[in-house]
N, CA and C atoms as an extended XYZ file, in Angstrom:
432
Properties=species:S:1:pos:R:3:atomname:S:1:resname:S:1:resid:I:1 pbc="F F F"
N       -53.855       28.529       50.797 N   UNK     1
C       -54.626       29.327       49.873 CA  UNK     1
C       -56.030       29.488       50.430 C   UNK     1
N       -56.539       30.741       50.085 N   UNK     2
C       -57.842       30.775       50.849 CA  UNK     2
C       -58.882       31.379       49.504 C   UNK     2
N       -59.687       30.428       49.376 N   UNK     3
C       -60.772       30.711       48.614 CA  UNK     3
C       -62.190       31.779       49.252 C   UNK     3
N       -61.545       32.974       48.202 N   UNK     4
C       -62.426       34.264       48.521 CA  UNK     4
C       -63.608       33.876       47.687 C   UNK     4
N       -63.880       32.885       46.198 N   UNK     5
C       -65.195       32.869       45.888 CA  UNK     5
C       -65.146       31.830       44.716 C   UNK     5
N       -65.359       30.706       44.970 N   UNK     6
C       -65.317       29.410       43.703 CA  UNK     6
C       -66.570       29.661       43.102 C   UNK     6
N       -66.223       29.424       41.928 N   UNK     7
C       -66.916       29.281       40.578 CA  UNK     7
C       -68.178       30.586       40.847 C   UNK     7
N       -67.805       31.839       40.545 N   UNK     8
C       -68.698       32.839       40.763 CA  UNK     8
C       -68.213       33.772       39.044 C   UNK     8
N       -69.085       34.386       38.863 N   UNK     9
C       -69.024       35.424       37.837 CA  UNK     9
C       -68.335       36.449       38.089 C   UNK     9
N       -67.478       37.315       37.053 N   UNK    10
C       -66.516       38.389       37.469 CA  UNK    10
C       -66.711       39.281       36.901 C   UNK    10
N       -66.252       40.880       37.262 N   UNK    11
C       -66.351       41.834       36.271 CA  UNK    11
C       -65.290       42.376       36.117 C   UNK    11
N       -64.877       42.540       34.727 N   UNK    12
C       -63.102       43.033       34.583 CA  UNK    12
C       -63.345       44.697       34.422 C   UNK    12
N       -62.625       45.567       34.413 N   UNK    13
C       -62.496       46.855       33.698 CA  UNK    13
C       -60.914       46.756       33.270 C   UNK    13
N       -61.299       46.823       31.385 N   UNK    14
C       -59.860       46.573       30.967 CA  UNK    14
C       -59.852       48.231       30.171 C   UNK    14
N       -58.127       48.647       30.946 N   UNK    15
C       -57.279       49.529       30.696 CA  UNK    15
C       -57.368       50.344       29.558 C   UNK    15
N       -57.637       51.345       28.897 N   UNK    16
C       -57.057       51.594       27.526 CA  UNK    16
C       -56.525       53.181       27.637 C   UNK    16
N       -55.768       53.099       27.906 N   UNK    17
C       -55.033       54.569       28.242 CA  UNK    17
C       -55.692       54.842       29.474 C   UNK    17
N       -56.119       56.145       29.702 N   UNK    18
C       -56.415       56.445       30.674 CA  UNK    18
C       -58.314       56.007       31.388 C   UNK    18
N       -59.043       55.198       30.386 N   UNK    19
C       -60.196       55.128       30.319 CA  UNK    19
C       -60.354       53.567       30.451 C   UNK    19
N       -61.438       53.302       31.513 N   UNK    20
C       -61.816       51.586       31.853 CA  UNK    20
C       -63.017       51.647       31.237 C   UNK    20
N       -63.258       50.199       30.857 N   UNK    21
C       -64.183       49.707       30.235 CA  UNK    21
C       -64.823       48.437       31.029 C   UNK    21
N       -66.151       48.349       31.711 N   UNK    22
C       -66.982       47.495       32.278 CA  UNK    22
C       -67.300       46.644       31.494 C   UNK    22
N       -66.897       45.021       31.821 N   UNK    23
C       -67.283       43.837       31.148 CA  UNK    23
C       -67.924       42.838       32.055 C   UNK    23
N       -68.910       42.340       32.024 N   UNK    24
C       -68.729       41.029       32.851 CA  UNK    24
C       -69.233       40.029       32.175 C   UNK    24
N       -68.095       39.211       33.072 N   UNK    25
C       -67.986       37.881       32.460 CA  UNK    25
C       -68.741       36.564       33.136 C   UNK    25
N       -70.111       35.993       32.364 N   UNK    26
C       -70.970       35.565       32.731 CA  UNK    26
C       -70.387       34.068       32.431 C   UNK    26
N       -69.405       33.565       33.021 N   UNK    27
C       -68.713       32.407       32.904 CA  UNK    27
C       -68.394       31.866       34.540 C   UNK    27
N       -68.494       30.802       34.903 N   UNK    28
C       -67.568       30.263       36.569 CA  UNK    28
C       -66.193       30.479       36.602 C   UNK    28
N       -65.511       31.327       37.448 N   UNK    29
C       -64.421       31.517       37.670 CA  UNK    29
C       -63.878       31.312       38.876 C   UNK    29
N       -62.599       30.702       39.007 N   UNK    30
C       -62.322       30.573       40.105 CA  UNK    30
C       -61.166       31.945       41.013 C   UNK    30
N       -61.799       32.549       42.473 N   UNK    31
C       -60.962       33.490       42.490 CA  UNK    31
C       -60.242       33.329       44.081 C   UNK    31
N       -59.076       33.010       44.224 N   UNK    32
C       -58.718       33.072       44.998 CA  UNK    32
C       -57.596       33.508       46.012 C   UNK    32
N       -57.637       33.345       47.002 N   UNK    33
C       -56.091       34.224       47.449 CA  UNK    33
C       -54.957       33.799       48.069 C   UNK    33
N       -53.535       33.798       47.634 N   UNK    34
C       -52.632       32.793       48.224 CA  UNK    34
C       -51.587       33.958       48.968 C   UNK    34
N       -50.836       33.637       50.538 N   UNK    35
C       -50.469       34.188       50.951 CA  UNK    35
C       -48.769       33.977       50.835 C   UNK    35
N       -47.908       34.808       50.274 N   UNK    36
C       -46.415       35.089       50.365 CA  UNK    36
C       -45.333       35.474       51.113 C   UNK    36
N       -44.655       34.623       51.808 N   UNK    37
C       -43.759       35.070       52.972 CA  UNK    37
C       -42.544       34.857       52.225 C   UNK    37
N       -41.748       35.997       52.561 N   UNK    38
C       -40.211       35.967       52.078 CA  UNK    38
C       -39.609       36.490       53.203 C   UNK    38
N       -38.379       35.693       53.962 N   UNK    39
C       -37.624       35.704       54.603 CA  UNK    39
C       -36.326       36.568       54.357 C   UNK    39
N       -35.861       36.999       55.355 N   UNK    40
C       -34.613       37.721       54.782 CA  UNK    40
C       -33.367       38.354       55.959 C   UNK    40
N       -32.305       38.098       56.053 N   UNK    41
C       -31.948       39.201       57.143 CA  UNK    41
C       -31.073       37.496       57.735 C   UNK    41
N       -29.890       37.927       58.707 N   UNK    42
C       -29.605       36.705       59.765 CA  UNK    42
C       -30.109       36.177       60.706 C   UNK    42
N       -29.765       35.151       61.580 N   UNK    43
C       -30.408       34.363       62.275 CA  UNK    43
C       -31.042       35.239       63.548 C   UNK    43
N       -30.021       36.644       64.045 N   UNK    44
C       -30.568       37.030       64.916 CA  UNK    44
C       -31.798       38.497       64.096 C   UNK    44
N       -31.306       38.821       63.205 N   UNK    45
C       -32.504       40.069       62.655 CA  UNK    45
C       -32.928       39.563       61.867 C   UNK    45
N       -33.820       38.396       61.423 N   UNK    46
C       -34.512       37.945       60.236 CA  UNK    46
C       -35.685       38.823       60.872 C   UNK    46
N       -36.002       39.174       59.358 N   UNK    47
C       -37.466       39.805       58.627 CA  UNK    47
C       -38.178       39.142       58.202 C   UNK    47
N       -39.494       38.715       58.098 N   UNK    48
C       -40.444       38.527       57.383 CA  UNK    48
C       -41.423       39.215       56.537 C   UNK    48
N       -41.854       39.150       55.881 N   UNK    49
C       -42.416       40.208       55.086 CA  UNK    49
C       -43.738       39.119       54.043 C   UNK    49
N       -44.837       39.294       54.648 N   UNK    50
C       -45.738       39.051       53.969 CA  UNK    50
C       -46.305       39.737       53.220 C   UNK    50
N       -47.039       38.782       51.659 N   UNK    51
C       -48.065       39.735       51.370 CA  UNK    51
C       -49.014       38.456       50.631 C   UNK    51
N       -50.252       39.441       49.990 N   UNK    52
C       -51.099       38.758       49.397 CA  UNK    52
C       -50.896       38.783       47.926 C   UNK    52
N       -51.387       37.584       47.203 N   UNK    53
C       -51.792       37.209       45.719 CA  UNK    53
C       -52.781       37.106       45.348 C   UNK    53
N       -54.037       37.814       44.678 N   UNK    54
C       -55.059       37.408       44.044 CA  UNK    54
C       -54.926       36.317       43.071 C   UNK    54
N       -55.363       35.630       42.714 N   UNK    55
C       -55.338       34.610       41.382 CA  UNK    55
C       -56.869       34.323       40.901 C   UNK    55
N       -57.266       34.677       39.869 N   UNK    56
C       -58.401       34.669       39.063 CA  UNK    56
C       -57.883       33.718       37.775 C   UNK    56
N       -58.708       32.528       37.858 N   UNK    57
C       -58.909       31.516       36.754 CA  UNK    57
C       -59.881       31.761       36.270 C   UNK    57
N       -59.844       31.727       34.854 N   UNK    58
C       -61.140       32.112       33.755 CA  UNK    58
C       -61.639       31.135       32.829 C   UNK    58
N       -62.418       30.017       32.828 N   UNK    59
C       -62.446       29.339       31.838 CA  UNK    59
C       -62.215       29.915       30.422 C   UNK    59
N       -61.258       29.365       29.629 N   UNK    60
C       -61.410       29.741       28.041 CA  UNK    60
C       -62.585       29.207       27.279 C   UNK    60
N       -62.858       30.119       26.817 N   UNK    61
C       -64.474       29.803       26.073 CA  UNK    61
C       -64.523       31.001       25.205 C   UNK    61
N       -65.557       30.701       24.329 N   UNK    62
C       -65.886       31.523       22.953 CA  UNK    62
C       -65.806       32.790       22.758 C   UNK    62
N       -65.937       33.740       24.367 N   UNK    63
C       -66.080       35.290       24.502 CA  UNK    63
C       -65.050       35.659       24.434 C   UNK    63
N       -63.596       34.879       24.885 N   UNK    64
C       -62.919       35.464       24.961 CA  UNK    64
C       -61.586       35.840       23.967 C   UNK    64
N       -61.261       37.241       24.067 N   UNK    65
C       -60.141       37.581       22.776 CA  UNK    65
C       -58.962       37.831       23.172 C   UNK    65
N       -57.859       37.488       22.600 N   UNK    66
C       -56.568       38.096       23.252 CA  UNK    66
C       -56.948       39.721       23.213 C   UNK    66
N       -55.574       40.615       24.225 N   UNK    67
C       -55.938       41.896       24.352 CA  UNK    67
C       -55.631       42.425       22.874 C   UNK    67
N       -54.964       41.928       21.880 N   UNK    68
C       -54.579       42.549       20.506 CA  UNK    68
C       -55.829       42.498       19.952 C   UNK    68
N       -56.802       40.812       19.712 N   UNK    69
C       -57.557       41.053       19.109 CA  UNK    69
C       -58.682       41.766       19.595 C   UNK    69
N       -59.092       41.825       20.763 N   UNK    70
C       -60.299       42.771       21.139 CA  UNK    70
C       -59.736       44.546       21.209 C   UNK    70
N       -58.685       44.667       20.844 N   UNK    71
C       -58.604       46.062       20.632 CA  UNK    71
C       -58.730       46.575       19.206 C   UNK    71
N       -58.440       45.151       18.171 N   UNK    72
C       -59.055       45.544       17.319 CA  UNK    72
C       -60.357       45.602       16.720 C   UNK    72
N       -61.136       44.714       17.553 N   UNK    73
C       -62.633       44.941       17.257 CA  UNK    73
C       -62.994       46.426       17.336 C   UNK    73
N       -64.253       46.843       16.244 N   UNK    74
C       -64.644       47.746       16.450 CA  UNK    74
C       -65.575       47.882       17.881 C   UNK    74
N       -65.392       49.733       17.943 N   UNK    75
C       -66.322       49.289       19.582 CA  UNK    75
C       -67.287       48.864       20.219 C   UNK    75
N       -68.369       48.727       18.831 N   UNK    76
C       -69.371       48.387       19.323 CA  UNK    76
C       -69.662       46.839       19.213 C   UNK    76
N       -68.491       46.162       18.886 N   UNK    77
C       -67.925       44.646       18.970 CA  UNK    77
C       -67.933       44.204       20.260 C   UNK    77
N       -66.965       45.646       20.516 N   UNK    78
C       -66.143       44.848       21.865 CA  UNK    78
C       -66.723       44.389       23.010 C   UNK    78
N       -67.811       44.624       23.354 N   UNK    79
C       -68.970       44.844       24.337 CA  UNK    79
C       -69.085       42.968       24.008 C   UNK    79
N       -69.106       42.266       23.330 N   UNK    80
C       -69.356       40.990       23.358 CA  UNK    80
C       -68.861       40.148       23.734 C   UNK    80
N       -67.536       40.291       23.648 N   UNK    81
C       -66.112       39.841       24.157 CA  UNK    81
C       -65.429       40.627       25.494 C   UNK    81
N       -64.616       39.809       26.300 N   UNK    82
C       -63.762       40.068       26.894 CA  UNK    82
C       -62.618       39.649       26.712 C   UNK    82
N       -61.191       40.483       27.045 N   UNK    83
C       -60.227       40.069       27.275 CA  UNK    83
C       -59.602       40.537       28.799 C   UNK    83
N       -58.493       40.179       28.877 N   UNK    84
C       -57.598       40.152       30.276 CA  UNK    84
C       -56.086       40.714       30.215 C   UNK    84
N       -55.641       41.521       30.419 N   UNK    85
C       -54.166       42.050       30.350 CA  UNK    85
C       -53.536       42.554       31.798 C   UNK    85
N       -52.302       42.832       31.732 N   UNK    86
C       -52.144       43.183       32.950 CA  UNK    86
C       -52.288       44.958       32.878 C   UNK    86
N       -52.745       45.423       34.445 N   UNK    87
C       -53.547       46.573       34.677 CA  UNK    87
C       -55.068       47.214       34.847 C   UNK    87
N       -55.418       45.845       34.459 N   UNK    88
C       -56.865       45.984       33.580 CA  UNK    88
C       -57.380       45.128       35.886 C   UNK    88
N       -58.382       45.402       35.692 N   UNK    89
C       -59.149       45.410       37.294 CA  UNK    89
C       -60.308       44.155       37.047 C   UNK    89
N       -60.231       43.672       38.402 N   UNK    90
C       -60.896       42.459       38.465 CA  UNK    90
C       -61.728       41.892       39.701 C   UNK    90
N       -62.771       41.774       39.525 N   UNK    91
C       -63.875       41.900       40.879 CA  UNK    91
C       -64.652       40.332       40.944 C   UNK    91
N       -64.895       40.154       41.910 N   UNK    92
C       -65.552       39.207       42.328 CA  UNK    92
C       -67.135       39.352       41.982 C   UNK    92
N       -67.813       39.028       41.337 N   UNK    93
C       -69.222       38.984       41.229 CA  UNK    93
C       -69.267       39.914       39.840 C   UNK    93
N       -70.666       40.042       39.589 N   UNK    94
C       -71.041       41.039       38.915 CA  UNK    94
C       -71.466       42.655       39.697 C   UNK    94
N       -70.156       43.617       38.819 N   UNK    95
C       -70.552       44.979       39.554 CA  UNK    95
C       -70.700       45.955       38.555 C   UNK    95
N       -71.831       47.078       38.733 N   UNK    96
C       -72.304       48.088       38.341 CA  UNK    96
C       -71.671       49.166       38.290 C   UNK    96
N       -70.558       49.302       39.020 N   UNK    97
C       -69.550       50.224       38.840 CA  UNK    97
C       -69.055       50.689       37.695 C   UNK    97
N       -69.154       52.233       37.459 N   UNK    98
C       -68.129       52.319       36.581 CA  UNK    98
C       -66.795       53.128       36.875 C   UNK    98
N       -65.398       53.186       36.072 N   UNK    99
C       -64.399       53.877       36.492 CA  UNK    99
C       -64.668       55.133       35.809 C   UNK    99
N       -64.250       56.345       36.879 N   UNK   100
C       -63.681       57.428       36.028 CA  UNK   100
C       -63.651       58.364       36.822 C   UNK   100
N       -64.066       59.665       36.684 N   UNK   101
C       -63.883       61.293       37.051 CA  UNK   101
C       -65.108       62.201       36.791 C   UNK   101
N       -65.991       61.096       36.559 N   UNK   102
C       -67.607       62.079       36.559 CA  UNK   102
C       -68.492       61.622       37.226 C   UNK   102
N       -68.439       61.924       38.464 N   UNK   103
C       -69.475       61.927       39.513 CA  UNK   103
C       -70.656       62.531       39.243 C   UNK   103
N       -71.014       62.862       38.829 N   UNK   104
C       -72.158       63.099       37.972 CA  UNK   104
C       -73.031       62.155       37.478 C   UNK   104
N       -71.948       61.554       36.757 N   UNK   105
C       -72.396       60.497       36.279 CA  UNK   105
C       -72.502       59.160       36.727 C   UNK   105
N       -72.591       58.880       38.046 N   UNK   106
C       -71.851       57.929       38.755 CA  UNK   106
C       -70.881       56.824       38.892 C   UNK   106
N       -69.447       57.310       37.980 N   UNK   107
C       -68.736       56.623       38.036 CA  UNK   107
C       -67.340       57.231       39.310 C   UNK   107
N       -66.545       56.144       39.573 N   UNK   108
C       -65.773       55.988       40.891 CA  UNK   108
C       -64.785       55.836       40.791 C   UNK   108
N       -63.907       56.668       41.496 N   UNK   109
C       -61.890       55.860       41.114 CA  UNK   109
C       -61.886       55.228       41.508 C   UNK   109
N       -60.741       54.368       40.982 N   UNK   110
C       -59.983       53.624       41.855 CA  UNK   110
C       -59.919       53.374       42.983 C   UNK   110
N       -59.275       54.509       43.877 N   UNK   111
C       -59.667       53.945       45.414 CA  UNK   111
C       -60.971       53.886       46.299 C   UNK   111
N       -61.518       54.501       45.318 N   UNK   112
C       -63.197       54.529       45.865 CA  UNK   112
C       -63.672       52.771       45.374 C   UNK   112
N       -63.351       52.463       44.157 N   UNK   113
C       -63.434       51.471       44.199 CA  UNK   113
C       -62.814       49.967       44.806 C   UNK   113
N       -61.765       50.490       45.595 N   UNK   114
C       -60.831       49.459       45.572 CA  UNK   114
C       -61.692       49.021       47.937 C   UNK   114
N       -62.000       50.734       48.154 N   UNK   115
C       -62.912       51.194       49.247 CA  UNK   115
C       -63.881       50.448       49.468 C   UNK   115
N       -64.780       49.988       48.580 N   UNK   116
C       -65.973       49.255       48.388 CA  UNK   116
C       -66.256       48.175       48.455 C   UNK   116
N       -64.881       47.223       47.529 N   UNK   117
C       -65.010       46.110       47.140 CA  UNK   117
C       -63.951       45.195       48.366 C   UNK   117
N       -62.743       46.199       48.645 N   UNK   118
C       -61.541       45.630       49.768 CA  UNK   118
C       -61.201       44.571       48.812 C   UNK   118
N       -60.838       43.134       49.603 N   UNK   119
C       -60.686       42.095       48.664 CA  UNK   119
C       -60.960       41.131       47.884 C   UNK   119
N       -62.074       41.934       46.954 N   UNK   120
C       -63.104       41.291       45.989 CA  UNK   120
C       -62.255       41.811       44.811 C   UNK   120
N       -61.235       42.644       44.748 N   UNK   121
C       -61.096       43.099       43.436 CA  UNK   121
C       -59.309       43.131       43.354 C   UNK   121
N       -58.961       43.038       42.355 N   UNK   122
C       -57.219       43.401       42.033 CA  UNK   122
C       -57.426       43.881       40.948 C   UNK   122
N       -56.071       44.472       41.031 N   UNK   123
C       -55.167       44.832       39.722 CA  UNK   123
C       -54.381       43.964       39.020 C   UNK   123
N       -54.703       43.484       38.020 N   UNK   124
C       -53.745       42.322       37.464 CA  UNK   124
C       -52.700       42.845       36.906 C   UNK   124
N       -52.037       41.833       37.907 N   UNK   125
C       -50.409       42.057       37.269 CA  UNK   125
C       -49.655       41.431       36.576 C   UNK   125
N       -50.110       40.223       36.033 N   UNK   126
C       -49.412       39.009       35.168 CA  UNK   126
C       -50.768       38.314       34.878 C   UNK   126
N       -50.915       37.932       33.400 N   UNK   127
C       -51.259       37.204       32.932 CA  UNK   127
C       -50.907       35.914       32.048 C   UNK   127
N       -51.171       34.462       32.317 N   UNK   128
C       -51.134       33.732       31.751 CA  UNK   128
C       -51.802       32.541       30.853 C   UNK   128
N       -51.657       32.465       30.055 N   UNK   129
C       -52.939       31.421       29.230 CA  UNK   129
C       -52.016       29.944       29.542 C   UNK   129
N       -53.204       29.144       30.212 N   UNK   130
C       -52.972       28.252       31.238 CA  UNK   130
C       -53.698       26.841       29.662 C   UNK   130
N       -52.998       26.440       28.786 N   UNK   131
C       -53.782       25.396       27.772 CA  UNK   131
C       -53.853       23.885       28.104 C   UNK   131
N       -52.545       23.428       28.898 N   UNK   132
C       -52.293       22.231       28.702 CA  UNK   132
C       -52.145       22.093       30.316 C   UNK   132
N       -53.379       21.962       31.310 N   UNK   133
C       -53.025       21.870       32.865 CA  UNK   133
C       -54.495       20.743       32.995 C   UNK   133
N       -54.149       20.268       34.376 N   UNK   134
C       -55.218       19.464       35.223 CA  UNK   134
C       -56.517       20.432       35.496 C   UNK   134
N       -56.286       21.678       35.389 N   UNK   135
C       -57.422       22.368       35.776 CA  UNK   135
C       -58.336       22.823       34.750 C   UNK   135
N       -57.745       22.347       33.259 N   UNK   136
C       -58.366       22.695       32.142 CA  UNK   136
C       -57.940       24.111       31.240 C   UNK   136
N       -58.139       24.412       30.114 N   UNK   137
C       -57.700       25.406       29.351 CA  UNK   137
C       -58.211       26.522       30.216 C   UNK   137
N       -57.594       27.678       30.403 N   UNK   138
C       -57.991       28.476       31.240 CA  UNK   138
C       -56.719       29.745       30.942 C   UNK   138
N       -57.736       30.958       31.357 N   UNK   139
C       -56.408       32.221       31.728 CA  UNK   139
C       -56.563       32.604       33.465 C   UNK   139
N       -55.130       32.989       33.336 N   UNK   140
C       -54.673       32.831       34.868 CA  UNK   140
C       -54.452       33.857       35.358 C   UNK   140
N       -54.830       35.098       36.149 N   UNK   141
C       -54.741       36.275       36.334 CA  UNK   141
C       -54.126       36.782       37.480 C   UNK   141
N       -52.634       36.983       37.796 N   UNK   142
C       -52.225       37.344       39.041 CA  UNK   142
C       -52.457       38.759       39.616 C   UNK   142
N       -52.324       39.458       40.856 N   UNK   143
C       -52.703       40.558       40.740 CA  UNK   143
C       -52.559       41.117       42.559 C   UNK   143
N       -52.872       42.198       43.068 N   UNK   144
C       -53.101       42.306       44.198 CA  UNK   144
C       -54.581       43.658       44.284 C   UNK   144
């Protein structure tokens, strides 16, 4: 496993249809990256096939809401809280970025963002609330 950034601050943009929302989360998180080899094929044509795992640990603490309940906060709630779901984007540090389609306004897609950051940021693809571990109550964010 290779640690891209222990105990650093993160910024999520969580999903809601077609529109992201900039949060950051002024908490120590741990973010790091574990590498996946799957074998496959016979002794004389075996394949290998690597890839990468982001994993973002989040301490659980007071800000944070499941994705049900922070969608029901009203919006000008939600800005206080964060939550974590899968789809929703996840960066290493605190970033100024925003997502979207108005350059104008200076916000950035996706791959412009994904351009910028390389492997400071994923897409989460599984989430888990981590309660009863050695590493402490925590959510667990898989992703690439």
């Amino acid at each position: 496993m290779i640690m891209l950034g222990g105990n650093s601050f993160i910024t999520i943009w969580n999903r809601i249809g077609n529109i992201y929302k900039r949060h950051e989360v002024n908490v120590k998180c741990r973010y790091t990256q574990k590498s996946i080899s799957d074998h496959s094929g016979a002794r004389d044509s075996m394949r290998a096939n690597v890839s990468s795992v982001i994993i973002c640990r989040i301490p659980y603490n007071e800000f944070y809401k499941s994705p049900q309940e922070w969608q029901e906060l009203p919006e000008e709630e939600q800005g206080k809280y964060f939550t974590v779901q899968a789809d929703d984007y996840i960066a290493l540090g605190i970033q100024k970025y925003e997502i979207g389609k108005d350059k104008e306004s200076g916000e950035i897609t996706i791959p412009e963002l994904r351009n910028k950051l390389q492997s400071d940021v994923m897409q989460a693809k599984g989430v888990r609330y981590s309660l009863h571990t050695t590493l402490g109550k925590h959510i667990r964010a898989e992703g690439v």
